[in-house]
DOKOL-649737 format. One record per residue (C-alpha): x, y, z; residue number from 0; residue in three letters. Coordinates in Angstrom, 3 decimals. Example, Ala and Ser with C-alpha at 12.3 -4.5 7.8 and 13.67 -1.06 7.14 Angstrom:
// residues 2
         c1         c2         c3     i    aa
     12.300     -4.500      7.800     0   ALA
     13.670     -1.060      7.140     1   SER
***
This chain:
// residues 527
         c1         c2         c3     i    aa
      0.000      0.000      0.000     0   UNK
      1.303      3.311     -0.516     1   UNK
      2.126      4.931      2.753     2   UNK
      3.855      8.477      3.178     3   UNK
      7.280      7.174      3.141     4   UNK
      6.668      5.457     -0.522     5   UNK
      5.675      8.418     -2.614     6   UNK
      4.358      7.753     -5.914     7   UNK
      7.422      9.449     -8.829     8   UNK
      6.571     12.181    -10.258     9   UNK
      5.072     11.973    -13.314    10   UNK
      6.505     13.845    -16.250    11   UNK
      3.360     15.309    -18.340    12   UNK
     -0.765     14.828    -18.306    13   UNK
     -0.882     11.977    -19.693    14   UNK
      1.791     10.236    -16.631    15   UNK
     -0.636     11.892    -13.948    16   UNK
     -3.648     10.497    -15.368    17   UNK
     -2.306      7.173    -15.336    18   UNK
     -0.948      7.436    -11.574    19   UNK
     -4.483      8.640    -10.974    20   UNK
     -6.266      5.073    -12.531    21   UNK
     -3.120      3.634    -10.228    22   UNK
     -3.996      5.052     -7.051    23   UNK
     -7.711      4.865     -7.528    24   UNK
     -7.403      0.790     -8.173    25   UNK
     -5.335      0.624     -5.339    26   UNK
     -7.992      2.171     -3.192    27   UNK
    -10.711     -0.105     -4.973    28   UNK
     -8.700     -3.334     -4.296    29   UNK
     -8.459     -2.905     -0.452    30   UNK
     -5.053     -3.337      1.448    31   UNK
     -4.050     -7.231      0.470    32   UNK
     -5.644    -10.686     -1.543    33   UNK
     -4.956    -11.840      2.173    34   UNK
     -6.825     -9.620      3.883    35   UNK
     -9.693    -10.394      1.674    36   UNK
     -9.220    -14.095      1.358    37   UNK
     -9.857    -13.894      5.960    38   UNK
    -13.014    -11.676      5.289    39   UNK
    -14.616    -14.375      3.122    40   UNK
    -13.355    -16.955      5.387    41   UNK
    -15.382    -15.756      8.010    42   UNK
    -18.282    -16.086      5.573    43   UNK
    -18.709    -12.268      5.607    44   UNK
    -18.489    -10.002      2.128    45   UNK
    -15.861     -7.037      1.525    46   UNK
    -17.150     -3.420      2.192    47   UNK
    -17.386     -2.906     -1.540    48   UNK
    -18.934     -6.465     -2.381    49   UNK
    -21.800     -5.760      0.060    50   UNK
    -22.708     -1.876     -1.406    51   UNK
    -23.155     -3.564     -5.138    52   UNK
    -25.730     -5.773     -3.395    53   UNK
    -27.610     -3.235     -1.867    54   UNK
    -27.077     -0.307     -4.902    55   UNK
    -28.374     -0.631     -8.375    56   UNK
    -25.934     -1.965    -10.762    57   UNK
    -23.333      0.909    -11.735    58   UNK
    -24.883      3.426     -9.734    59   UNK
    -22.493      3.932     -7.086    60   UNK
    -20.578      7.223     -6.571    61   UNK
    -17.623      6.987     -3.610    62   UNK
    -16.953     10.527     -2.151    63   UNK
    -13.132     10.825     -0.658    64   UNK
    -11.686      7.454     -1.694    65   UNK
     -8.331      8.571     -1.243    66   UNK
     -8.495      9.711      1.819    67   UNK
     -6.203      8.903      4.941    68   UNK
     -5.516      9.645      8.488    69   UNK
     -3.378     11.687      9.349    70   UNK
     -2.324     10.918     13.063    71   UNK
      1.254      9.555     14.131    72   UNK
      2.779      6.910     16.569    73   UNK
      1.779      4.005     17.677    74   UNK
      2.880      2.663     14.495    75   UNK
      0.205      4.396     12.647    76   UNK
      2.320      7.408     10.706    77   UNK
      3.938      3.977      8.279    78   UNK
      0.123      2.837      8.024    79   UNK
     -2.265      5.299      5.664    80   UNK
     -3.914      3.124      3.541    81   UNK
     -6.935      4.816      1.331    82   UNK
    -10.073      5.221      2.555    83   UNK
     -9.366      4.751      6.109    84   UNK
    -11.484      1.938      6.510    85   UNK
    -14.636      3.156      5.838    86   UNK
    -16.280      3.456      1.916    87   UNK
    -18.747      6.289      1.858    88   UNK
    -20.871      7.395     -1.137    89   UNK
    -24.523      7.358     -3.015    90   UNK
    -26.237      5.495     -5.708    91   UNK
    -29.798      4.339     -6.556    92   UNK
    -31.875      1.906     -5.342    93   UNK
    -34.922      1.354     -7.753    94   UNK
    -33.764      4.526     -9.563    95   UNK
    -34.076      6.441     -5.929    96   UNK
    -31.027      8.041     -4.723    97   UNK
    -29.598      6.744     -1.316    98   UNK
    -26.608      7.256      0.729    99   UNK
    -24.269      4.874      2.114   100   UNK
    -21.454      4.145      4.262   101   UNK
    -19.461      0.837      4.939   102   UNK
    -16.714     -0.204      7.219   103   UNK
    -13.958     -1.990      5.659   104   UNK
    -13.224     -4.722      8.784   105   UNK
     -9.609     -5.636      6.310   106   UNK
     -8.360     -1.785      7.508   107   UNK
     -7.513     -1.417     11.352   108   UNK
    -10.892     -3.549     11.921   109   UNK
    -12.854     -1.315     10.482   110   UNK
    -11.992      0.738     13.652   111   UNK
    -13.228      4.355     13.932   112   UNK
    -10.139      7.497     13.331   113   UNK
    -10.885     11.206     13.245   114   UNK
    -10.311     11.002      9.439   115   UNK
    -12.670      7.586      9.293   116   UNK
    -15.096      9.753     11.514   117   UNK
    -14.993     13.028      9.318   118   UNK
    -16.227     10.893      5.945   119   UNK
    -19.069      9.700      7.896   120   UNK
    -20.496     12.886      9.261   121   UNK
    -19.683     14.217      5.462   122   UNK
    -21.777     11.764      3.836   123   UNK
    -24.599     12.397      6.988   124   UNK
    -24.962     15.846      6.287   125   UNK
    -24.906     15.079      2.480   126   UNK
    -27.785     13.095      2.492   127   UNK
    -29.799     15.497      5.648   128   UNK
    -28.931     18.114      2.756   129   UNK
    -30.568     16.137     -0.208   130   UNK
    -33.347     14.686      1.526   131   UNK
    -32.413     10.662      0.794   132   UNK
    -32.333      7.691      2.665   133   UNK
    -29.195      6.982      4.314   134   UNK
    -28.061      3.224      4.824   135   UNK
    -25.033      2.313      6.865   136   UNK
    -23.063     -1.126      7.001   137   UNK
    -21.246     -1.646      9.984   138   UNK
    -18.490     -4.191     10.539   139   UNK
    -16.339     -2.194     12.649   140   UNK
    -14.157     -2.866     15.738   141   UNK
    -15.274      0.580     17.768   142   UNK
    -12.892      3.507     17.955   143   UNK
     -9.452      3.487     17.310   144   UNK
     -8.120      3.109     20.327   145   UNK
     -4.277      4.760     18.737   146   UNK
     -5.928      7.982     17.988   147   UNK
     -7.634      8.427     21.729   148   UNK
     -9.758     11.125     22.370   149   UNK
    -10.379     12.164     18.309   150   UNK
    -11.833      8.814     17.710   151   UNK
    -14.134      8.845     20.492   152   UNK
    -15.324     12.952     19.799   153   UNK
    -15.757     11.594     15.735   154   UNK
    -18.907      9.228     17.334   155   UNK
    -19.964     11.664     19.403   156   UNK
    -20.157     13.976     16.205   157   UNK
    -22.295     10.631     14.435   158   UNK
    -24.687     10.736     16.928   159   UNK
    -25.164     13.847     17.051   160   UNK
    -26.460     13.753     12.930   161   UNK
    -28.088     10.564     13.998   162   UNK
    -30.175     12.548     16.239   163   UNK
    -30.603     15.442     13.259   164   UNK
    -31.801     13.102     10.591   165   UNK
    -34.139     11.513     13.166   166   UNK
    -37.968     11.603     11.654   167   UNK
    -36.077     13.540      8.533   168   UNK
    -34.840     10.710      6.531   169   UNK
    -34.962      7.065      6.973   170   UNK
    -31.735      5.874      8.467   171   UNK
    -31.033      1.973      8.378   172   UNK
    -28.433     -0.082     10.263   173   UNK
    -27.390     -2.969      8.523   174   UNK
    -24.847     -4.710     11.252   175   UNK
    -22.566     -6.819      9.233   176   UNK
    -19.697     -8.251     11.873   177   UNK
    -18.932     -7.510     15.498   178   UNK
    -19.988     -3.954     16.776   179   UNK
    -19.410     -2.755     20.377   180   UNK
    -19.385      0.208     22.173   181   UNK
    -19.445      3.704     20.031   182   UNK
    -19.933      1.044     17.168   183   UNK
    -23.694      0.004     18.903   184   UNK
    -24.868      3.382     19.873   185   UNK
    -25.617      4.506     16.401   186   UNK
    -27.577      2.288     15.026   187   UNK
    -29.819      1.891     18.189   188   UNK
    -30.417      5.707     17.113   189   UNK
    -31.569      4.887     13.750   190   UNK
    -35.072      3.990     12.508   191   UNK
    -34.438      0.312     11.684   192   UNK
    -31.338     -2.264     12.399   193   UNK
    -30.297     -5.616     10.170   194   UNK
    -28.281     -8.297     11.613   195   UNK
    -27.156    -11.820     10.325   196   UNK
    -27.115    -14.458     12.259   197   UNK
    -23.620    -15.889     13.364   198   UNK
    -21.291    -12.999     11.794   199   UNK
    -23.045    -10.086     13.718   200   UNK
    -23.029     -8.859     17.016   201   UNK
    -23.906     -6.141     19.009   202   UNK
    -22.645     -5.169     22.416   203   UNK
    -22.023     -2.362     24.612   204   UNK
    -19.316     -4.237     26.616   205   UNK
    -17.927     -7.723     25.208   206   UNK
    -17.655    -10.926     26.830   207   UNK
    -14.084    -10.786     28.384   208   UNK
    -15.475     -7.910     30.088   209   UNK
    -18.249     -9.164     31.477   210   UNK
    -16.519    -11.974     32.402   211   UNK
    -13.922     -9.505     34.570   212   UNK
    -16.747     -7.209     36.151   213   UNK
    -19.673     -9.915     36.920   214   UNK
    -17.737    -13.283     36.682   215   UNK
    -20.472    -14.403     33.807   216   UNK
    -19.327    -16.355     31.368   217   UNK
    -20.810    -16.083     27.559   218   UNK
    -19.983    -16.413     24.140   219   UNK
    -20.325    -12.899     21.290   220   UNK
    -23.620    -14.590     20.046   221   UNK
    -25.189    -15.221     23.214   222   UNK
    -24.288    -11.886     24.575   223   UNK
    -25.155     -9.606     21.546   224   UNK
    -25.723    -12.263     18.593   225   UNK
    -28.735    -11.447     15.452   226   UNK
    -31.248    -13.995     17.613   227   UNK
    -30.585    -12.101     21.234   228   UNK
    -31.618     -8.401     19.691   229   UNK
    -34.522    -10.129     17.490   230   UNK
    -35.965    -12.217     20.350   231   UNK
    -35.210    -10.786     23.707   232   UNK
    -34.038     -7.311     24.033   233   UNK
    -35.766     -5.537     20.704   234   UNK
    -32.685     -4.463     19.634   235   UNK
    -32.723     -5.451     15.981   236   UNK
    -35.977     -5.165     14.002   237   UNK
    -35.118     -7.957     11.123   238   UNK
    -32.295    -11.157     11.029   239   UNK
    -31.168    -13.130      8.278   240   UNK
    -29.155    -16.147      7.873   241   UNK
    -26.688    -14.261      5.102   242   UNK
    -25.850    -11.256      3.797   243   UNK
    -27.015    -11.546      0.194   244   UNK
    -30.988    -11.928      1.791   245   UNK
    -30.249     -9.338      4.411   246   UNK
    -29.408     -6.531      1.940   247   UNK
    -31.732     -8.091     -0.578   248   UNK
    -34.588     -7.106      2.053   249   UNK
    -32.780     -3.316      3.095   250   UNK
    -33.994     -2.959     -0.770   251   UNK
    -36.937     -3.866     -0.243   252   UNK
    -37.768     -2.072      2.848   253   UNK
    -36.134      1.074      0.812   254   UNK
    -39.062      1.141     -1.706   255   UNK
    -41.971      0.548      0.867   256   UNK
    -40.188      4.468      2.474   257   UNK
    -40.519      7.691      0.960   258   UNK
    -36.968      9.669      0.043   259   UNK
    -37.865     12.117      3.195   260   UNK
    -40.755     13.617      5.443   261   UNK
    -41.864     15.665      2.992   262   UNK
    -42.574     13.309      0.356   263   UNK
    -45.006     10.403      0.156   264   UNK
    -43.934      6.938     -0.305   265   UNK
    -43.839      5.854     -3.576   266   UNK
    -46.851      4.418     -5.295   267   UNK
    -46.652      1.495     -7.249   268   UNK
    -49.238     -0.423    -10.192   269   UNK
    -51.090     -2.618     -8.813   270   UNK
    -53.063     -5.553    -10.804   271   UNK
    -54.519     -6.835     -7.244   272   UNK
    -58.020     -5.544     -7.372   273   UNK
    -59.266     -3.102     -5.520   274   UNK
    -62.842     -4.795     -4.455   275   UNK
    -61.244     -8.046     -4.494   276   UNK
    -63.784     -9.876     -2.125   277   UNK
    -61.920    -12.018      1.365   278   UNK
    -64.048    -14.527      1.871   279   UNK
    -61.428    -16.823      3.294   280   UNK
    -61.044    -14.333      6.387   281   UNK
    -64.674    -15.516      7.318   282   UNK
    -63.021    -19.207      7.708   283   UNK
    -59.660    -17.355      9.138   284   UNK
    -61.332    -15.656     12.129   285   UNK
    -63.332    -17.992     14.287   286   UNK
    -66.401    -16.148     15.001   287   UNK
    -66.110    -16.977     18.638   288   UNK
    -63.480    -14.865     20.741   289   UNK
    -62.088    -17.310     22.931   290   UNK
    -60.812    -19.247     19.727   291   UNK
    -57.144    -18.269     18.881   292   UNK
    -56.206    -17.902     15.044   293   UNK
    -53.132    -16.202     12.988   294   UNK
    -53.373    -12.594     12.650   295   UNK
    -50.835    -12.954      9.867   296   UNK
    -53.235    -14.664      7.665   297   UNK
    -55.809    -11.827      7.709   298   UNK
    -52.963     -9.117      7.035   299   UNK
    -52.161    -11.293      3.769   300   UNK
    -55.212    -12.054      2.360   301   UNK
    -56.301     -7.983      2.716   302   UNK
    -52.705     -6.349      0.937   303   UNK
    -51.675     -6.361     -2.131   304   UNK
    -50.718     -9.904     -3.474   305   UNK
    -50.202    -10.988      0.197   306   UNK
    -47.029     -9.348      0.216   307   UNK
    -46.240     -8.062      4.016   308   UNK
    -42.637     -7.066      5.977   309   UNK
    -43.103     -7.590      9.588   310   UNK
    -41.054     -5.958     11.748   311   UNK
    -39.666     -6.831     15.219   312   UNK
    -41.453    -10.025     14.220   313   UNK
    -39.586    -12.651     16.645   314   UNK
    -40.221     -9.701     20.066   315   UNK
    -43.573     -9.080     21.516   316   UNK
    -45.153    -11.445     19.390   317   UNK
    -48.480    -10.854     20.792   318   UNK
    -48.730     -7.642     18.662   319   UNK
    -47.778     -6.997     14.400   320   UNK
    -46.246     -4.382     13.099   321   UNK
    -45.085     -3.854      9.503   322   UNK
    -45.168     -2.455      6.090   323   UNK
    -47.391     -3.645      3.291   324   UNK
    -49.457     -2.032      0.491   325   UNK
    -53.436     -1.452      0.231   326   UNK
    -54.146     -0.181     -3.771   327   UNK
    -50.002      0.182     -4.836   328   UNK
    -49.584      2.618     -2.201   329   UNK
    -47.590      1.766      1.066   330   UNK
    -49.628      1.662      4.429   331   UNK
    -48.255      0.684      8.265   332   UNK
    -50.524     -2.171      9.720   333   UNK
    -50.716     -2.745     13.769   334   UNK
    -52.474     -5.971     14.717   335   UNK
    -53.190     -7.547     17.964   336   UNK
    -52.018    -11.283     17.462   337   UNK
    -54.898    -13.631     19.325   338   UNK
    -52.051    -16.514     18.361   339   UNK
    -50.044    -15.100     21.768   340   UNK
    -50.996    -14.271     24.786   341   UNK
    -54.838    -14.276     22.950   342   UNK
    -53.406    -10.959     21.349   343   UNK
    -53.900     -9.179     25.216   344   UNK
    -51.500     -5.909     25.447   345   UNK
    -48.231     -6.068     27.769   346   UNK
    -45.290     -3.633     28.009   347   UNK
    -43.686     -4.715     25.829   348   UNK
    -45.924     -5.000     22.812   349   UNK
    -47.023     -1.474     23.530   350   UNK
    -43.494     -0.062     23.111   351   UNK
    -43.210     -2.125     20.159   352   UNK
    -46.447     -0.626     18.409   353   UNK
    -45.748      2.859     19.829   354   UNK
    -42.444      3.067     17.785   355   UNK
    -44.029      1.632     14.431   356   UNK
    -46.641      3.952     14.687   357   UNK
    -44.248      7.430     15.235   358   UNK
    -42.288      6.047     12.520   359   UNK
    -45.172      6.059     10.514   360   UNK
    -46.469      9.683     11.420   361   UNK
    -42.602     10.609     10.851   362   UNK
    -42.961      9.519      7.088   363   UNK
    -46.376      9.824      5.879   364   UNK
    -47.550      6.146      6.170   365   UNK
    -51.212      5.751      6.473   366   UNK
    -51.890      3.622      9.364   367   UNK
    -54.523      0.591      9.530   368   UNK
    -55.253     -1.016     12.820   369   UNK
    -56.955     -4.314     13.506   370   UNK
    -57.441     -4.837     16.338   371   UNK
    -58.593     -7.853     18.589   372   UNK
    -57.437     -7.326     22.136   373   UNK
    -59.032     -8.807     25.155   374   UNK
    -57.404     -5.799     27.410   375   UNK
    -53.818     -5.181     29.144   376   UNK
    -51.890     -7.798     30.592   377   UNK
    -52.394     -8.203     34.686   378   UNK
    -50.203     -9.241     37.160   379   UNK
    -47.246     -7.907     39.414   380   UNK
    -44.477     -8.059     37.037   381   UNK
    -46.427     -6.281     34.442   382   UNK
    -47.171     -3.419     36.907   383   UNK
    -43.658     -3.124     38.112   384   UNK
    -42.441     -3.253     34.805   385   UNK
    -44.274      0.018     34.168   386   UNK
    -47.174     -1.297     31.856   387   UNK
    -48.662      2.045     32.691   388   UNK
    -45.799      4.178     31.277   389   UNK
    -45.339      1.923     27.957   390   UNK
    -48.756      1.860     27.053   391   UNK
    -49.138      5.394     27.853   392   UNK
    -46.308      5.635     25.029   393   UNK
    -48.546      3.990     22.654   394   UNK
    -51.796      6.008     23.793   395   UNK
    -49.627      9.377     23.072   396   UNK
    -47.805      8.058     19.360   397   UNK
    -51.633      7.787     18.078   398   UNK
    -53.094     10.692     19.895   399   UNK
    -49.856     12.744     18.591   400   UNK
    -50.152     10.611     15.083   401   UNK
    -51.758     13.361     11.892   402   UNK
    -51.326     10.347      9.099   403   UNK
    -54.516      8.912      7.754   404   UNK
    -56.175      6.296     10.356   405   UNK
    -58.076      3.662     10.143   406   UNK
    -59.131      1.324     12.516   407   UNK
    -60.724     -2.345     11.970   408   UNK
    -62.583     -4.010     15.173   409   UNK
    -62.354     -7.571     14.194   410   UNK
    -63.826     -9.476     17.294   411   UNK
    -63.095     -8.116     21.314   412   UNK
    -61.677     -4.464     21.990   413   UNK
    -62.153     -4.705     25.865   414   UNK
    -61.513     -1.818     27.996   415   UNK
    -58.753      0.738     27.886   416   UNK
    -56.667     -1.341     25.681   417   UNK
    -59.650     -0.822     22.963   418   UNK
    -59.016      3.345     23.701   419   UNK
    -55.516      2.940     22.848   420   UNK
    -55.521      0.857     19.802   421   UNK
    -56.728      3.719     17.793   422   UNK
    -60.121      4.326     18.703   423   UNK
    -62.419      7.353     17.751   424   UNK
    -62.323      8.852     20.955   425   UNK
    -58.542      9.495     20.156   426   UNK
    -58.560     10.122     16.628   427   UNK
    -58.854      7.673     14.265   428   UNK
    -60.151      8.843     11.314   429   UNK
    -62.627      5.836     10.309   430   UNK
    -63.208      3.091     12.431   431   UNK
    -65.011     -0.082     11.145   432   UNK
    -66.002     -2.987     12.966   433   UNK
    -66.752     -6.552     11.490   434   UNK
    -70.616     -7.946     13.103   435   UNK
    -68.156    -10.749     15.351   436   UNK
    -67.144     -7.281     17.443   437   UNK
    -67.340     -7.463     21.503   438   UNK
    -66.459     -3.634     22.222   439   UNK
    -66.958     -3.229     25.983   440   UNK
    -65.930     -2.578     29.103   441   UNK
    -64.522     -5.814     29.666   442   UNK
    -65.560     -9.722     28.668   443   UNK
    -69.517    -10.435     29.599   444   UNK
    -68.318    -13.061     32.229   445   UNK
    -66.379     -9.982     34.429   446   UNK
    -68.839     -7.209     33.719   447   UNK
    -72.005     -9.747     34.786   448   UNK
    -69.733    -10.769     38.593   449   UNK
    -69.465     -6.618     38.718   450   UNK
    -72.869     -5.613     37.717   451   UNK
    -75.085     -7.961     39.389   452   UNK
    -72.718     -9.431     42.222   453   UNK
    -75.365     -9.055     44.425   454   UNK
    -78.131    -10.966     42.710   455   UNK
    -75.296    -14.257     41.727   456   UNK
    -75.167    -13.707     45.689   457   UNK
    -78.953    -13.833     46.691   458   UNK
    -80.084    -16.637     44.197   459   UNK
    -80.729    -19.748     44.432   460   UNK
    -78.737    -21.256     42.142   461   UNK
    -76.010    -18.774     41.428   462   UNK
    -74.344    -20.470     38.693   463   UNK
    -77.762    -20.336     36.575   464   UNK
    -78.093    -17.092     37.517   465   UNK
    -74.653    -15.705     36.512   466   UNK
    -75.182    -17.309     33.263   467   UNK
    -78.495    -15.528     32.790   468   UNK
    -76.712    -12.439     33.348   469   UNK
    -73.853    -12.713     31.242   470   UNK
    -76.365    -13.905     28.567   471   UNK
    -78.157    -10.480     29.391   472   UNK
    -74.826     -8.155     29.586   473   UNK
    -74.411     -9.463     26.040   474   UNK
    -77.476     -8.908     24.837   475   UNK
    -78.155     -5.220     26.209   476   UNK
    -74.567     -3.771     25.813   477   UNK
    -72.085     -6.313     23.881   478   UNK
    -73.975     -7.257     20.753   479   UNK
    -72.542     -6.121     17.108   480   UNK
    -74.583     -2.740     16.480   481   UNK
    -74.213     -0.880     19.818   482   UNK
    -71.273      0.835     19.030   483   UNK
    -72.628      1.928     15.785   484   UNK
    -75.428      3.093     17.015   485   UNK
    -74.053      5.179     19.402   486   UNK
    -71.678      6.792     16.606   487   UNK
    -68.600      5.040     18.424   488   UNK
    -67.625      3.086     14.500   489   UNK
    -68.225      4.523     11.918   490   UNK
    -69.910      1.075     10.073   491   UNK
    -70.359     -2.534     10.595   492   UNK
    -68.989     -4.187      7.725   493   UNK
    -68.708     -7.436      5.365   494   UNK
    -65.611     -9.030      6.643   495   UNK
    -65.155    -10.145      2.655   496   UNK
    -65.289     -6.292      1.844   497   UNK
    -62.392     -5.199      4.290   498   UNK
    -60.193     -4.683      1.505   499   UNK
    -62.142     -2.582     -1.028   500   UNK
    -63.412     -0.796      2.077   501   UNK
    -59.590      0.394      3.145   502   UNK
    -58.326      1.161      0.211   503   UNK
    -61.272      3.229     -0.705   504   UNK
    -60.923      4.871      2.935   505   UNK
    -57.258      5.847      2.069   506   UNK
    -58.105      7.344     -1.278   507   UNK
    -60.382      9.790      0.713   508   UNK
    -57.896     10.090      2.848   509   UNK
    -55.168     10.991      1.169   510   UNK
    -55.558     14.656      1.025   511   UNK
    -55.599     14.776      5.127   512   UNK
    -54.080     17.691      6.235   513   UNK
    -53.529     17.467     10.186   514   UNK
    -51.812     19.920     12.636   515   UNK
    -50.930     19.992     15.974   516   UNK
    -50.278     22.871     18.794   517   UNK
    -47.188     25.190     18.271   518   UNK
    -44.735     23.377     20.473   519   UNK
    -41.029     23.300     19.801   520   UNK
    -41.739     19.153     21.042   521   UNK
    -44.022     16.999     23.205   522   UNK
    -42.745     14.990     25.719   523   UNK
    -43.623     11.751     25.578   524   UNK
    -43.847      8.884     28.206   525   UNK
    -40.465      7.157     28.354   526   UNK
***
């Protein structure tokens, strides 16, 4: 590699400088050795370069500052410039959009972060901020470079800093490609969606041997911080793959379900589903009675677009959906209580989880369609000392504070407050339907009927028969299909085979919502 005490000779006219230009430039391009290389792959992960022409359009890409290097001194660094400085920064397309990218290069200094590493990153932040575009980032570094001290820790602080700017401005994606700790971790956890592959990434704040000195636990990368850890149990990564080529296959196709920025819409796309395409299989998909669990996942697919639906966060609070699909070629955000777990019921967790989806949403112009079958909020002392209050107070406020189009579907129960919160009228939605299998109540008939008439189970002779009279009665007066509709509460009762033409005709109307809310410089949500 060509370091500062190998020079390149001077060349004697144009034509000599071009040349050492093409030189240097496929020096850069090639990366510091065959070896190097030849360890990436044999850790089954792709070169910086290898994995932006899977995630650009073919030819498209455009590298800002390839030949730049650090330019700090000792520790053996001032003999060790090599171009680029370990990180590959630059734009291209995907599907003809524009999008910026950045990728550490783990063959230089571990893809380590340097002040110089650190200044082409903020660069390329503030170029995309600037021209309103996605911006992707592929991390496969080793956290700050520990010979440059103090500069390598300030160039992170200077990432999250833009992180924080570009928040609810452009979409930002984390793609984590190989071990990430520390600095390395923070960013992406500040961006609107994180990637990881199973077995080659990782993501830590401190690593094993450290946890090992402080608490005396002993654990390997994967079980500390692996793809399946952050998917399953702490919520840290919204999507895992088992490679890289389906990963970044999938970053693409998240990219053209987004819109460029906040002020644009996402893009629409022809559609030869029909519109009043009749779902009569969801009358065979949703048992009529509500104690009967089913597959929320099957109703989402049979009402979008060619079935065709990106779930995120899909292995962590798995009693609620969230993700991305389109009603009519145009991209909508779908919540869904999931009867399949915990009968669908609300916990803390699943309320942070839909609160999030549903601010991203608002952030980037994504209608939002609810369906919602929830039997109430999870009881019990953990729940309550876990601060169910506080995280589904943080979904409550993303809808109230939510100005998108919103729709709301009441499939079968919406019992108590959990039915206010998943996007009723009474805090905004802009149409609510309900299908005739809707409970909407207070709470099940069995707990309203020991409440209401506690004292007559108590007097009568045979209490049993009587509680079932009144439960029959509870239903009858206050729980049966039409009451909400007749008190204004949904806006129809409607053919479950019709849900689809219904929505996308909803949206249409929709579409020209214009929404705003109090002069503030910014709420302050429940945390």
């Amino acid at each position: 590699m060509t370091t500062s005490a190998q020079a390149p000779m001077e060349p004697t006219d144009g034509r000599g400088r071009v040349a050492e230009l093409h030189a240097i430039r496929e020096q850069a391009a090639r990366g510091p050795s065959d070896k190097a290389t030849e360890a990436q792959h044999a850790k089954g992960k792709l070169t910086a370069r290898e994995r932006i022409a899977l995630l650009l359009d073919e030819g498209s890409f455009n590298e800002v500052e390839p030949l730049r290097r650090h330019r700090a001194t000792g520790f053996g660094l001032e003999n060790k410039k090599p171009y680029t400085d370990g990180v590959i920064t630059g734009w291209g397309t995907v599907h003809g959009r524009t999008v910026f990218v950045y990728a550490h290069d783990f063959r230089i200094f571990g893809g380590a972060l340097g002040e110089a590493h650190a200044q082409k990153i903020h660069k390329i932040m503030d170029m995309a901020i600037q021209a309103g575009a996605p911006l992707v980032s592929l991390n496969d570094g080793a956290g700050a470079r520990i010979q440059e001290g103090v500069s390598a820790l300030a160039g992170y602080g200077g990432i999250f800093q833009r992180n924080t700017k570009a928040s609810g401005v452009i979409p930002q994606i984390s793609v984590m490609l190989g071990p990430c700790a520390g600095g390395a971790a923070y960013s992406p956890a500040l961006t609107d969606f994180v990637f990881m592959v199973r077995d080659t990434s990782q993501m830590f704040i401190t690593g094993p041997d450290v946890v090992r000195a402080v608490t005396g636990e002993e654990i390997t990368q994967n079980g500390l911080g692996g793809a399946d850890v952050h998917a399953e149990t702490s919520g840290v990564c919204h999507f895992a793959y088992d490679d890289e080529a389906t990963c970044l296959a999938e970053v693409r196709y998240l990219l053209s379900l987004l819109p460029q920025n906040n002020h644009e819409n996402p893009p629409a796309v022809a559609s030869a589903d029909p519109v009043d395409r009749r779902s009569d299989a969801l009358l065979q998909l949703v048992p009529a009675n509500g104690r009967f669990p089913y597959d929320m996942r099957g109703v989402i697919e049979e009402l979008v677009d060619d079935g065709e639906y990106l779930e995120v966060h899909s292995a962590w609070a798995t009693n609620v959906l969230c993700g991305l699909a389109r009603l009519g070629g145009r991209s909508v955000g779908i919540v869904a209580n999931q009867p399949q777990h915990l009968a669908g019921v609300l916990d803390a967790r699943a309320s942070e989880k839909a609160a999030r989806f549903v601010q991203l949403c608002d952030a980037f112009n994504i209608p939002l369609v609810t369906l919602v079958d929830v039997p109430g909020f999870l009881p019990g002392v953990d729940q309550e000392h876990g601060g169910i209050i506080r995280h589904g107070a943080k979904l409550l406020y993303a809808y109230c504070n939510a100005t998108v189009p919103r729709i709301s579907v009441v499939l079968r129960k919406a019992y108590g407050g959990a039915y206010i919160v998943m996007d009723s009228q009474s805090i905004g939605a802009d149409l609510t339907y309900a299908w005739p299998t809707n409970e909407i109540a207070v709470m099940g008939a069995e707990g309203a009927a020991n409440v209401v008439f506690r004292k007559q189970i108590a007097e009568a002779a045979d209490p049993e028969t009587m509680r079932a009279r009144m439960v029959k009665e509870y239903k009858a007066e206050l729980m049966h299909p039409y009451y909400a509709a007749e008190r204004g509460l949904v806006d129809d009762v409607i053919d479950p085979a019709e849900t689809r033409e219904v929505l996308i005709r909803s949206l249409a109307m929709l579409r020209t919502k214009h929404a705003d809310l109090p002069p503030r410089k910014h709420g302050n949500p429940p945390q």
